[in-house]
C-alpha positions as CSV (number, residue, x, y, z in Angstrom):
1,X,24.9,-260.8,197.8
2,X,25.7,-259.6,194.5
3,X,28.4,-261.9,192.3
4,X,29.2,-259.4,189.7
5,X,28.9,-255.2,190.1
6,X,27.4,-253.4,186.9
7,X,30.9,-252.4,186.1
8,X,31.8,-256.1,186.2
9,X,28.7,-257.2,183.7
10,X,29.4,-254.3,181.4
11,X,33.0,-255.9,180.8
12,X,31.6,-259.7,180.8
13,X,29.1,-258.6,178.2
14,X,31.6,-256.6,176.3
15,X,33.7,-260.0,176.2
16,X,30.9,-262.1,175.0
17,X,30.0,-259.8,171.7
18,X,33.7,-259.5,171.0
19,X,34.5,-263.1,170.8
20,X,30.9,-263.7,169.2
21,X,31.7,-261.4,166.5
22,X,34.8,-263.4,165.6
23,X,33.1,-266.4,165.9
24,X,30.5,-265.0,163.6
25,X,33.6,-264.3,161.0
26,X,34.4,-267.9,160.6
27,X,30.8,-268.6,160.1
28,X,30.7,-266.0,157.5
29,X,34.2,-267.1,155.4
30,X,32.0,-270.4,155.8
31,X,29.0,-269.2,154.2
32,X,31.6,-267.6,151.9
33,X,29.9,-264.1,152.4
34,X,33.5,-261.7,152.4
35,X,32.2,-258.6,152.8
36,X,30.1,-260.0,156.2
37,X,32.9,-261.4,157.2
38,X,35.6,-258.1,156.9
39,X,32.8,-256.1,159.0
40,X,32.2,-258.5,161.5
41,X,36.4,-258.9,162.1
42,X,36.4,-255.0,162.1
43,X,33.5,-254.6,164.5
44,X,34.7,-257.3,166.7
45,X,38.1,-255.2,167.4
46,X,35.5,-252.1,167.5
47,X,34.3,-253.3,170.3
48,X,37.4,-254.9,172.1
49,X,38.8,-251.4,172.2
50,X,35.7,-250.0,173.0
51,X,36.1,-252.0,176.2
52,X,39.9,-251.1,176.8
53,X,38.8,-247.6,176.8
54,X,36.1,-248.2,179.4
55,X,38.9,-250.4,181.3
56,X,41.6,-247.6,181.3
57,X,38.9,-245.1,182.2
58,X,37.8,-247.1,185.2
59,X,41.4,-247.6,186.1
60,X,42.5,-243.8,186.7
């Protein structure tokens, strides 16, 4: 028996690189490396509605 279908994984591994990637910003202000830490916050919403879209898709 299966836990998770692929559509399921997809969205749990979308939701572990989203909040990685703000987790990563804090280490970056941290390291005090701005520019790292700008992309990272942009990417990290990137991604989040990357995984919306997929969620609306799957939806209709």
């Amino acid at each position: 028996m299966r836990l998770l279908k692929n559509s399921q994984l997809n969205m749990v591994i979308l939701a572990f690189l989203v909040i990685l990637s703000f987790i990563s910003v804090g280490f970056a202000i941290g390291q005090e490396i701005f520019w790292l830490a700008g992309f990272l916050f942009v990417l990290g919403f990137m991604i989040m509605g990357y995984g919306l879209k997929l969620k609306r898709q799957q939806n209709t």
